[in-house]
Each structure stands twice: as C-alpha cells, then as structure tokens.
C-alpha positions as CSV (number, residue, x, y, z in Angstrom):
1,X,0.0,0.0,0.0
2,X,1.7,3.2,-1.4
3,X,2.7,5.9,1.9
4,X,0.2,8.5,1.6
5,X,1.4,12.2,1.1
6,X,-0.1,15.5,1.4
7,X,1.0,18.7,0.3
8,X,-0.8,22.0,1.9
9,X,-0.4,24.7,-0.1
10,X,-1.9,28.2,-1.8
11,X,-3.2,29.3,-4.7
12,X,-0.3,30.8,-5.8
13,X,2.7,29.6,-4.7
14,X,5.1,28.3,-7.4
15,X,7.0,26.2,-5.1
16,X,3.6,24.3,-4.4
17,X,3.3,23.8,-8.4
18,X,7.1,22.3,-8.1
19,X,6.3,20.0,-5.9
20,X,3.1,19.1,-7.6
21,X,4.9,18.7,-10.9
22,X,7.9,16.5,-8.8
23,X,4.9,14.0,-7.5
24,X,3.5,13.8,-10.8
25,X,6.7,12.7,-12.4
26,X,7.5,10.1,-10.1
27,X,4.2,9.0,-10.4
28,X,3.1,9.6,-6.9
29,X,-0.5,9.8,-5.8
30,X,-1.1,13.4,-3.4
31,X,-3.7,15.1,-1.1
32,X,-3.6,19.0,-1.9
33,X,-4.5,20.2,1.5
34,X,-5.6,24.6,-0.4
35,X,-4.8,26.7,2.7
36,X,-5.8,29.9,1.3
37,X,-8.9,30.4,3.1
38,X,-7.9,28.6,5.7
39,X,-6.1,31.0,8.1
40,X,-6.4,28.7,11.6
41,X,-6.0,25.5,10.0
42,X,-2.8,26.7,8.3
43,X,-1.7,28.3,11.9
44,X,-2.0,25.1,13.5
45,X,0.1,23.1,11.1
46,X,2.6,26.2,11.4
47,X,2.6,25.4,15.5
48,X,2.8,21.9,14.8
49,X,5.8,21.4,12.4
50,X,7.6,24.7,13.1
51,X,7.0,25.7,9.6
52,X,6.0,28.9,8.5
53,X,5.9,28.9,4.2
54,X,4.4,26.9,1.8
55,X,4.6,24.2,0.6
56,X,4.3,22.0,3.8
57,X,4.6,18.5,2.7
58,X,3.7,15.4,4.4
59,X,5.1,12.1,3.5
60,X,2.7,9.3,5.4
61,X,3.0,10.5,9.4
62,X,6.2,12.4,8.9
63,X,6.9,16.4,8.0
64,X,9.6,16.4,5.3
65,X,9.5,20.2,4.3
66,X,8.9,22.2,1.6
67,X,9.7,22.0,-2.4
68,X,13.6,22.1,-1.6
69,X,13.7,19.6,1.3
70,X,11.4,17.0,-0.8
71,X,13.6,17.9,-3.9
72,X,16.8,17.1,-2.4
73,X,15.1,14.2,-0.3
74,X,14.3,12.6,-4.1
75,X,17.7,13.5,-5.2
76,X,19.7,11.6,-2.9
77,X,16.8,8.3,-3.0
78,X,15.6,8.8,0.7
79,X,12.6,9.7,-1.0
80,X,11.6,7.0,-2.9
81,X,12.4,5.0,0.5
82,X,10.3,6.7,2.3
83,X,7.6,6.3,-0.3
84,X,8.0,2.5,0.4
85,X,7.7,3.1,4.2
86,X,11.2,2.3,4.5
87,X,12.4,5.9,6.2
C-alpha cells in the first residue's frame, strides 16, 4: 500500500506547483490540502511542524519540508524510500 502524502499549499505559490509537478513525475498519488482560506488551519500546522511557508509536505506521518527539502530528499533516494515506508 503506497505511503500516503499531502501537500498543503496556496493558490499561488510556485514552489507548491514544483512539488506538484515532482509527484507527478515520479508518479506519486497526493492530497492538496488549499490553505488559502484557511487561516487557523494553516496556523496550526505552522505550530505543529515549526514551519511557516508553503509548501508544507507530508510524507505518510512524517513532515519532510517544503519544495527544496522534498527535492533534495528525491535527489539523494531517501525519498523513494520513504515512499515505500522504508524511512
């Protein structure tokens, strides 16, 4: 069963379309989680993984980052590792 992954994002944010572009490369089923009108919700998640721009991914239970972090995660094939629910 593939890890699932969630990416909260905006509206316009082109590091959110990078990472949607990177998923859809590999191939990888995602959740868009549109925070724009969504103030407290996106608060919270800022509380909760110390993270303050967009994109905030989510890779099954675990807060990778944004559109770098994931980028460079795939680049060095703890990504796809994760994806297996190695990681």
């Amino acid at each position: 069963m593939p890890v699932p992954v969630t990416i909260y994002r905006t509206q316009v944010c082109p590091y959110c379309v990078m990472a949607k572009r990177m998923f859809d490369r590999l191939k990888v089923a995602y959740t868009e989680v549109y925070l724009d009108d969504k103030h407290e919700l996106r608060n919270e998640l800022s509380r909760k993984f110390n993270w303050q721009t967009v994109p905030m991914i989510v890779v099954g239970e675990k807060f990778v980052g944004g559109y770098t972090d994931v980028a460079e995660l795939e680049r060095n094939g703890k990504l796809a590792r994760m994806l297996q629910g190695d990681a």
